[in-house]
DORONU-784884 format. One record per residue: residue in one letter; y, x, z of N, C-alpha, C, CB in turn. Coordinates in steps of 0.05 Angstrom, whole numbers, plus 32768, in hexadecimal, padded with zeros to 4 digits. Glycine has a CB too. Layout:
<rs>
AYXZYXZYXZYXZ
...
</rs>
This chain:
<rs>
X7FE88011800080008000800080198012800080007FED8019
X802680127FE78042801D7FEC805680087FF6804D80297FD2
X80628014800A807B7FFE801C80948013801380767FF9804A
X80978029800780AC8032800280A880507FF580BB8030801B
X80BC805B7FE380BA80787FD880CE80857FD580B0807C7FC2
X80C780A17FD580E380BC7FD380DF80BA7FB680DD80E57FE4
X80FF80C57FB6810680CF7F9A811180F07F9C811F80BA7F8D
X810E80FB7F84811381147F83810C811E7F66810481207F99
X812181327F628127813F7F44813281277F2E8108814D7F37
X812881267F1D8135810B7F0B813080F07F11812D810A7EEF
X812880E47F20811E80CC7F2E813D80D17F4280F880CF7F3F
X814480E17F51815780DA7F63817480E17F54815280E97F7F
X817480F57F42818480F47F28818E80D57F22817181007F0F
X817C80C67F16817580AF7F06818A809C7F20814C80A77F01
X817B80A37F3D818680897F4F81A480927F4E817780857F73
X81B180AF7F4F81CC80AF7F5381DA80A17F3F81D680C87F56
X81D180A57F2281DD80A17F0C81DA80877F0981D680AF7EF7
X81CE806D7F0E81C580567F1081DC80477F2081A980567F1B
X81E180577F3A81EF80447F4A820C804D7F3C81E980487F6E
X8214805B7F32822E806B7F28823580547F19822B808A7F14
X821F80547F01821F80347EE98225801C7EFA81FB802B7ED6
X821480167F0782197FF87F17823B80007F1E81FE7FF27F3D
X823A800F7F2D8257800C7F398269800F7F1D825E80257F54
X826980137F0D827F801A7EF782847FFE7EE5827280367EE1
X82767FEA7EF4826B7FD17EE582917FBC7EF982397FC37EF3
X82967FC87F0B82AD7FC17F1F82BB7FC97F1882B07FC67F35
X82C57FDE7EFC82DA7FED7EF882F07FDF7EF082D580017EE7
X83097FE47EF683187FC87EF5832D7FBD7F0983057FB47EF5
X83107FB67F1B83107FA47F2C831D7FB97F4B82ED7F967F2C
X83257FA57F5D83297FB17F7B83127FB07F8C833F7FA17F8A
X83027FBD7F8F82EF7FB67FA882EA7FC47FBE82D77FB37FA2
X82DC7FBE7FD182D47FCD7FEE82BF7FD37FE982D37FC08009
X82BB7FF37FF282997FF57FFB82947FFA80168288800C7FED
X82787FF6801D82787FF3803382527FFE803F82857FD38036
X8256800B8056823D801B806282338002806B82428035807A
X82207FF5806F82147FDF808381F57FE68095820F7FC38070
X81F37FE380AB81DF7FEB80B981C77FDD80B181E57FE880D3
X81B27FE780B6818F7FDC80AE81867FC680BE81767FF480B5
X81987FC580DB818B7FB080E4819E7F9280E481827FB88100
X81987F7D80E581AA7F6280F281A17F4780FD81BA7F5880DD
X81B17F3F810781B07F32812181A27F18811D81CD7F2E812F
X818C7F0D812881837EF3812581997EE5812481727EE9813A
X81B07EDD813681C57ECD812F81D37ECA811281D57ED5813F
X81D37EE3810E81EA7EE380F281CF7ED480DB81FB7F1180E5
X81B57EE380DF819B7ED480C9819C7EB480C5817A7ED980D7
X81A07EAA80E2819E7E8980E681B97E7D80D581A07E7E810D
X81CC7E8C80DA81EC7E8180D281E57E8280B0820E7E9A80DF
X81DC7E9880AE81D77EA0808881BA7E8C808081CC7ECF8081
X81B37E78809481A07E6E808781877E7E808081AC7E668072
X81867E92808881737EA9807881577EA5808981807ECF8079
X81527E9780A081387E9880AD81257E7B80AA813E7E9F80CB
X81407E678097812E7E4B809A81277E50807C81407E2980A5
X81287E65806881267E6B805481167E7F804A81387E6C8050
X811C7E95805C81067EA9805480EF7EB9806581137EBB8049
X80F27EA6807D80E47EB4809D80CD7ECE809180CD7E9480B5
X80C17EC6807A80AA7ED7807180B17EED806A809D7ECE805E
X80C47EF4806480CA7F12805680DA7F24807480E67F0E8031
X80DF7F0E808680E17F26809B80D67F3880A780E57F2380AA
X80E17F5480AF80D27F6C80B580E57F6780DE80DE7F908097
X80D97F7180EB80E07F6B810380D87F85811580D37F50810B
X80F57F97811680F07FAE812A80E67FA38146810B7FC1812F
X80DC7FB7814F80D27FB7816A80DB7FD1817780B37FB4816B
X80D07FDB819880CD7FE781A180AA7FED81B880E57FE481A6
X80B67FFD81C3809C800781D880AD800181EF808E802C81D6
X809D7FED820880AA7FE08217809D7FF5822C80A97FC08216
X80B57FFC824080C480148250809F8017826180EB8006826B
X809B7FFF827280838007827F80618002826E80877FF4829C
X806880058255804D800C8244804B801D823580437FFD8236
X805E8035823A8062804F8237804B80628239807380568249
X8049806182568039807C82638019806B824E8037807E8297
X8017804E82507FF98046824C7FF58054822A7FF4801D824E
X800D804C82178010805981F58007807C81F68037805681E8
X801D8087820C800F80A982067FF480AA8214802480C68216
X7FEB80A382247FC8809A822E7FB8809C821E7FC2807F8235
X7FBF8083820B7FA7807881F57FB5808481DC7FA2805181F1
X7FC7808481D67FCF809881B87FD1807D81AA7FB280B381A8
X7FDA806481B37FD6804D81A77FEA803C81A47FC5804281B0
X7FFE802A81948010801B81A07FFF80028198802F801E8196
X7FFC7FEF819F7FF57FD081AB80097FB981A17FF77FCF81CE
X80047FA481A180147F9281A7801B7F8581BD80107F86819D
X800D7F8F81D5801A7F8F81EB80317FA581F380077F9081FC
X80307FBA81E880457FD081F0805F7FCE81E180397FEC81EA
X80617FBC81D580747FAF81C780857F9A81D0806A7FA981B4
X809D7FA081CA80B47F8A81D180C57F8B81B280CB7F9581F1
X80D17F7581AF80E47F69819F80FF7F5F81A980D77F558196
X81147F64819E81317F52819A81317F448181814D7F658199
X814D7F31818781507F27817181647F2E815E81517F138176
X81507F4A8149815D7F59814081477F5A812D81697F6F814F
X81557F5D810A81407F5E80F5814C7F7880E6813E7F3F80E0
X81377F8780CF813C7F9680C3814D7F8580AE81257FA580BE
X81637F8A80A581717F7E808881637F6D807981777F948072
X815A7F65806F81567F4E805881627F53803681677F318065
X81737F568043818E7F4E802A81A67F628030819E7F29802F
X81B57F6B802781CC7F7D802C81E77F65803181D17F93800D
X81E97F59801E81F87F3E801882007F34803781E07F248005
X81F07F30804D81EA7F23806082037F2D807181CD7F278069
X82037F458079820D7F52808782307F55807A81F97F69808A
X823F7F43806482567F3F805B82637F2E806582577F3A8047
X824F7F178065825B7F00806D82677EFC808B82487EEE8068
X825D7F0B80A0826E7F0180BA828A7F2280B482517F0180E5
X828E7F2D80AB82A07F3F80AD82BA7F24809982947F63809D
X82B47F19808F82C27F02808182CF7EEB809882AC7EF2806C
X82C57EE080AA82C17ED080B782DC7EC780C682AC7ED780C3
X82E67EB480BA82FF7EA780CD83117EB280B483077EB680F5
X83117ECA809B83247EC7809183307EBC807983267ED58093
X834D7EBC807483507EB6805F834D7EC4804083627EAF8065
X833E7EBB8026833A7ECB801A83407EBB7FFF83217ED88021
X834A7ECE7FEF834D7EC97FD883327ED27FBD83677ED47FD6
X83377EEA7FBB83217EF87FAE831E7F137FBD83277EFC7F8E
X83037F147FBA83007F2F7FC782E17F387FBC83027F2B7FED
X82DC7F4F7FBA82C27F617FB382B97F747FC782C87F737F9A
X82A87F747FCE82937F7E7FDE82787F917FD0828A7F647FEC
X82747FA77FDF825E7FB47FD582517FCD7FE482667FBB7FBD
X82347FCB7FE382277FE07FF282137FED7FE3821B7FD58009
X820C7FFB7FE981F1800E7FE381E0800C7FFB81F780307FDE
X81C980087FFF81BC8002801B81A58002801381C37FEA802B
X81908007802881757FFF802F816D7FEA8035816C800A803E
X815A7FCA802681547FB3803881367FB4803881617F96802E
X81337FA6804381167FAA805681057F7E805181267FB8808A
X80FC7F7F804080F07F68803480D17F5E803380F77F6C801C
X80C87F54804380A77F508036809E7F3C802F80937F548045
X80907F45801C80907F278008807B7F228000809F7F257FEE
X80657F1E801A80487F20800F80337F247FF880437F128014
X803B7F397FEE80397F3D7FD180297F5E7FCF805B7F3A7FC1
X80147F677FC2800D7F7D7FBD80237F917FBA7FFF7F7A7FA9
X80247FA17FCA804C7FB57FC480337FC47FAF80667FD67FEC
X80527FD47FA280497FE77F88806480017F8B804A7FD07F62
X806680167F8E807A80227F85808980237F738078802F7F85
X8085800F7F5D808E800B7F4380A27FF87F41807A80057F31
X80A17FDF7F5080A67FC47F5080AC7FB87F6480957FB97F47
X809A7FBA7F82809B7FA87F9680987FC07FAC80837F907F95
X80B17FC27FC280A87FD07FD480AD7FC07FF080B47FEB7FD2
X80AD7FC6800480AD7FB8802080CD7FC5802B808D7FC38036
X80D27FDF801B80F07FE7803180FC7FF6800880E88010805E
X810C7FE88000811C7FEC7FED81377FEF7FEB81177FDE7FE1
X814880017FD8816880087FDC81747FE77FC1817280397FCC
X818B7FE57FC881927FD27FBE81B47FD77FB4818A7FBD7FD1
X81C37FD97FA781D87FD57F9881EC7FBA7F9D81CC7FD47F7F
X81F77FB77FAF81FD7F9F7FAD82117F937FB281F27F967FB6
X82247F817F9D823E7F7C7FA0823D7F5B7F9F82517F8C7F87
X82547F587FB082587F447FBF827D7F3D7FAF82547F4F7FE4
X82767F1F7FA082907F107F9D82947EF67FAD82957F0A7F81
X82B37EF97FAF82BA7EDB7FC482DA7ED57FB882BA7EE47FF1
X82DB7EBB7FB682F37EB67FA082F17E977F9A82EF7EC97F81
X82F67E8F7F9182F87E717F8C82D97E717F6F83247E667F7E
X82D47E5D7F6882B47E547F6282BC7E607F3B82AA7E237F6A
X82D37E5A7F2B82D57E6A7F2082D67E8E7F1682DC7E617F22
X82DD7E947F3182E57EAE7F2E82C87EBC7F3683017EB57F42
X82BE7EB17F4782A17EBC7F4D82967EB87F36828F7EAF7F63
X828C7EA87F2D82797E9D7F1082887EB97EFE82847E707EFF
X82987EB47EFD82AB7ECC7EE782977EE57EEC82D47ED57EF3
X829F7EE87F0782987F097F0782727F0F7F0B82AD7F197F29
X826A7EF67F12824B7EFA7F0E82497EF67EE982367EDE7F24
X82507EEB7ED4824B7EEB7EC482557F0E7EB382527ED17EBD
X826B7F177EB7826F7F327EB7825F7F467EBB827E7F367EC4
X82587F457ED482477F5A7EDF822B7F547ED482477F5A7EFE
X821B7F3E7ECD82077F387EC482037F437E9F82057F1B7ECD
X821C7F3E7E9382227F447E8182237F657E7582347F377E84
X822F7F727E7E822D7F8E7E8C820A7F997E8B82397F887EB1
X82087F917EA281E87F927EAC81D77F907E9381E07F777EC3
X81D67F807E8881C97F747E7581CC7F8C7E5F81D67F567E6E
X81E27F8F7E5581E47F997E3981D97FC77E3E82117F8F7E2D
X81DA7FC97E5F81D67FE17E6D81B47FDD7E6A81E67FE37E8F
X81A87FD27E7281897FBE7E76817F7FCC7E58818B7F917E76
X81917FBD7E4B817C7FC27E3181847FEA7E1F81887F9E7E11
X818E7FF27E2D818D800E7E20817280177E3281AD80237E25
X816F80137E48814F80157E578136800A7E45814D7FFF7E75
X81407FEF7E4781247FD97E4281357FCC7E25811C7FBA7E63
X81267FD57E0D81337FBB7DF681307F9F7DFD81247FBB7DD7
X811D7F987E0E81107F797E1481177F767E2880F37F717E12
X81317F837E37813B7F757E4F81457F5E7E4A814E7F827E5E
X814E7F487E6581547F377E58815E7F1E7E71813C7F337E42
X81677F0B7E7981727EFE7E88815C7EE37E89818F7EFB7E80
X815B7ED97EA8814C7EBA7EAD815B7EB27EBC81307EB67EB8
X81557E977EBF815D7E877EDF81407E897EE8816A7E607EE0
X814E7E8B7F0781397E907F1A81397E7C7F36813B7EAF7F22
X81347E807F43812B7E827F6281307E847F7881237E8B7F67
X81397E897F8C81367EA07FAB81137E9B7FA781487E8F7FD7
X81047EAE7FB980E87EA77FBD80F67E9C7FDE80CC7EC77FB9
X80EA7E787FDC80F57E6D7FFD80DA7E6D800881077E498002
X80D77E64802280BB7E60803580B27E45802280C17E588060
X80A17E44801F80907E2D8018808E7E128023807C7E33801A
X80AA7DFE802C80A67DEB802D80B47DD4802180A47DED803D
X80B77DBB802080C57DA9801680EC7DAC801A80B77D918023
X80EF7DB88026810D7DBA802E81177DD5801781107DC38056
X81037DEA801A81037E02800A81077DFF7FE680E67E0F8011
X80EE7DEA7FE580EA7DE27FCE81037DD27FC080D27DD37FD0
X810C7DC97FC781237DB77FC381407DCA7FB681297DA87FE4
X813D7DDC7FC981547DF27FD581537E047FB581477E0A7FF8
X812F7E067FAF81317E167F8F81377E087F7E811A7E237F83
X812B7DEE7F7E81347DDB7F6B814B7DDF7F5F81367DC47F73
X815E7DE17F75817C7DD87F7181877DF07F60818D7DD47F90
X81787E017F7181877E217F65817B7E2A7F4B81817E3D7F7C
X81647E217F40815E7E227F2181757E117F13813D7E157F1A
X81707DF37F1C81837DE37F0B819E7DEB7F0781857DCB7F15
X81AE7DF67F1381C67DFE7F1281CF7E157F1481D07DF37F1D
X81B77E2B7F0C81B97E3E7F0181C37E507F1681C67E3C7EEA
X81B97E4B7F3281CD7E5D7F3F81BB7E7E7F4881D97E497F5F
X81AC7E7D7F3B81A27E9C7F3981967EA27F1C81897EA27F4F
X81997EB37F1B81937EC67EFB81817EDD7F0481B37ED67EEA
X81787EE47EF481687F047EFE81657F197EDB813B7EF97F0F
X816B7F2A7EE4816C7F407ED081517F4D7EC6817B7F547EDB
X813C7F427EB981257F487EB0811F7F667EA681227F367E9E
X81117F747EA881037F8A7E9680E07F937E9C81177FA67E9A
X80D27FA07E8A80C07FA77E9280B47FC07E9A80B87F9F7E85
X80AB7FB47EAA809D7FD07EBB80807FCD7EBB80A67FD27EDE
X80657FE07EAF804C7FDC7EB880417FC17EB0804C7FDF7ED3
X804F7FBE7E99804E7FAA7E8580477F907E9B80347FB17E6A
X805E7F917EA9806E7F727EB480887F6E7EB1806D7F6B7ED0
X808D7F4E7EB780A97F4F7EB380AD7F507ED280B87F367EA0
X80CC7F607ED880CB7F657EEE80EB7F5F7EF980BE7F807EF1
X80F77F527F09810C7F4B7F0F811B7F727F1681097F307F2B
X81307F7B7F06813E7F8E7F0F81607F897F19813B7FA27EF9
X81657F747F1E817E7F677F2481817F467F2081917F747F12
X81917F437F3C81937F237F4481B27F197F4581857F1E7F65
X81B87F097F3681CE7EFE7F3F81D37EDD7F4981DC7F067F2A
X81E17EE37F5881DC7EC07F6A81FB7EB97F7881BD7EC37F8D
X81FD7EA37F7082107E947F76820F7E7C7F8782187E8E7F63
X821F7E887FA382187E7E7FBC82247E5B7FC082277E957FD3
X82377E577FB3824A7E447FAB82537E477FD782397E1E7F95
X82547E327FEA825F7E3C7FF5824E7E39801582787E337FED
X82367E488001821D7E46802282247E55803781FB7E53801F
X82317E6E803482407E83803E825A7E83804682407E93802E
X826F7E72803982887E768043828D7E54805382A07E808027
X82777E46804C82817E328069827B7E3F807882777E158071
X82607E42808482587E4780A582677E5A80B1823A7E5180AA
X826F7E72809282877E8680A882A47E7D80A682897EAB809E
X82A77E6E809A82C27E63809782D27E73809182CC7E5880AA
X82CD7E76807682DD7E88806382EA7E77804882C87EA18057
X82E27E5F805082DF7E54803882F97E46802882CC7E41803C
X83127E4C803B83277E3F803A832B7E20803C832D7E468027
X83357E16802683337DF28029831E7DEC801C834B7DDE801C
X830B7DF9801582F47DEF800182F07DFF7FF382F67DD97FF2
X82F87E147FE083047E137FCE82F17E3C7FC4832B7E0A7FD7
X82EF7E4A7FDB82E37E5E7FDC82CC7E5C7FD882E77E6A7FED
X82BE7E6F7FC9829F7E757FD082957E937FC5828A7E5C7FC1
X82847E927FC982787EB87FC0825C7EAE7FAC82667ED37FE9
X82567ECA7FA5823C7ED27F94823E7EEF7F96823B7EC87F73
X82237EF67F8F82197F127F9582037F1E7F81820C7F117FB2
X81FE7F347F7A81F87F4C7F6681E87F587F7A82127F5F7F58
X81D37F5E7F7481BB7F747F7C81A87F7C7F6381A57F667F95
X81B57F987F67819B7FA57F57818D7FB87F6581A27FB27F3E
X816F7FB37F59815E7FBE7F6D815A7FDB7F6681437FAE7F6F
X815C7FF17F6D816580057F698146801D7F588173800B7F89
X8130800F7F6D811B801B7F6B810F800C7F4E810B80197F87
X81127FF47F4D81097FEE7F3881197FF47F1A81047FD57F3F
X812C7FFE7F14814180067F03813180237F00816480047F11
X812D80387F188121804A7F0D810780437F028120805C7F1E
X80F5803A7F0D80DC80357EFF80E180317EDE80CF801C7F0D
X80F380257ED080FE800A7EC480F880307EAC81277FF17ED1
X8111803D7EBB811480567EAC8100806F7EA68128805F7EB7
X80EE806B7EBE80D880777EBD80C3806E7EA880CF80767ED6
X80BF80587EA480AC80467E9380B580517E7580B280227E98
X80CE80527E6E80DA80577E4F80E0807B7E4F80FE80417E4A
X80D880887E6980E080A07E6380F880A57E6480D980A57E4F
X810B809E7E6E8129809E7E75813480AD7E8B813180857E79
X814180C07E7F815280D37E93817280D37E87814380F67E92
X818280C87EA0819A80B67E9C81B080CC7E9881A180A17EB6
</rs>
């Protein structure tokens, strides 16, 4: 099971020069970047909706609890008794961690963006190629009134797209998804978001599959009510992730050194 991989020589070449492109896709534009930490807070997950949606892909640090110490160096063993938990998750999403730095203000347009590690499981065979358990992510964040977002996700997708196919000739754009938990409330939730197009995904092949290498999704205003950013109505965001590892693969597959 690969849950994650190093890069090094033209593979980490490839990742500098990759994120250089993504970011040059903002040129233009005013934006913030921004460092964000690996872990976040059950609270802020519940506010983002993200646990009645994706509880399955959470990864959940722990520790070694103070008096089952001496018993771990003993046995050479850690347990699930020697274990304790907070309510604290590895990242999910980079995206996540934007929205309360927003919170209470007023906003007109604004751009957001990170480079980061998220930490995802998605009960699925991992592959180093395609699917890993702890992956780097690319990811810019718009918030602006429902025009101006749509604008700049069709830009950047646009961009993306026409970059895609100097990799992959048969790259290529869908409507998609979130993958939600599997129930009637979930189901509904994709419905909506196929029908009205509020995610896209940036296709290419890898290992002769098609393989999502970038997501774009338009939040309309799931995000700026609960933090109340939203002004009189009138605000909302969408967000850009490209998956970093899978872009190299993408280039690895065609022989591509950037």
């Amino acid at each position: 099971m690969n849950e994650y991989i190093c890069y090094e020589g033209n593979n980490l070449n490839n990742f500098k020069k990759l994120d250089y492109i993504f970011l040059s896709f903002l040129k233009g534009f005013n934006y913030e970047s921004y460092h964000i930490p690996g872990m976040i807070s059950e609270e802020c997950l519940k506010k983002c909706g993200y646990i009645d949606s994706f509880p399955q892909q959470l990864t959940i640090p722990t520790y070694i609890k103070r008096e089952e110490i001496k018993n771990v160096l003993s046995n050479g063993e850690i347990t699930n008794q020697s274990i304790q938990m907070e309510k604290m998750y590895m990242s999910p999403s980079a995206c996540l961690h934007f929205y309360p730095l927003l919170e209470n203000q007023k906003i007109s347009e604004k751009i957001m963006t990170t480079l980061t590690q998220v930490y995802r499981y998605e009960e699925a065979d991992f592959s180093e190629r395609s699917r890993l358990w702890e992956f780097n992510v690319r990811e810019m964040v718009f918030v602006g009134s429902n025009d101006y977002v749509s604008e700049m996700l069709t830009l950047v997708l646009g961009k993306a797209l026409d970059f895609a196919k100097t990799i992959d000739t048969e790259a290529y754009v869908r409507v998609a998804s979130d993958i939600f938990y599997p129930n009637r409330t979930n189901e509904i939730k994709g419905l909506i978001q196929k029908k009205n197009k509020l995610k896209q995904e940036l296709v290419m092949h890898i290992d002769g599959h098609e393989v999502a290498v970038a997501s774009f999704n338009h939040h309309h205003n799931h995000f700026s009510k609960p933090f109340n950013f939203q002004g009189d109505g009138t605000i909302v965001s969408g967000c850009v992730g490209f998956g970093m590892e899978r872009w190299i693969s993408a280039c690895v597959e065609q022989g591509i050194t950037l």
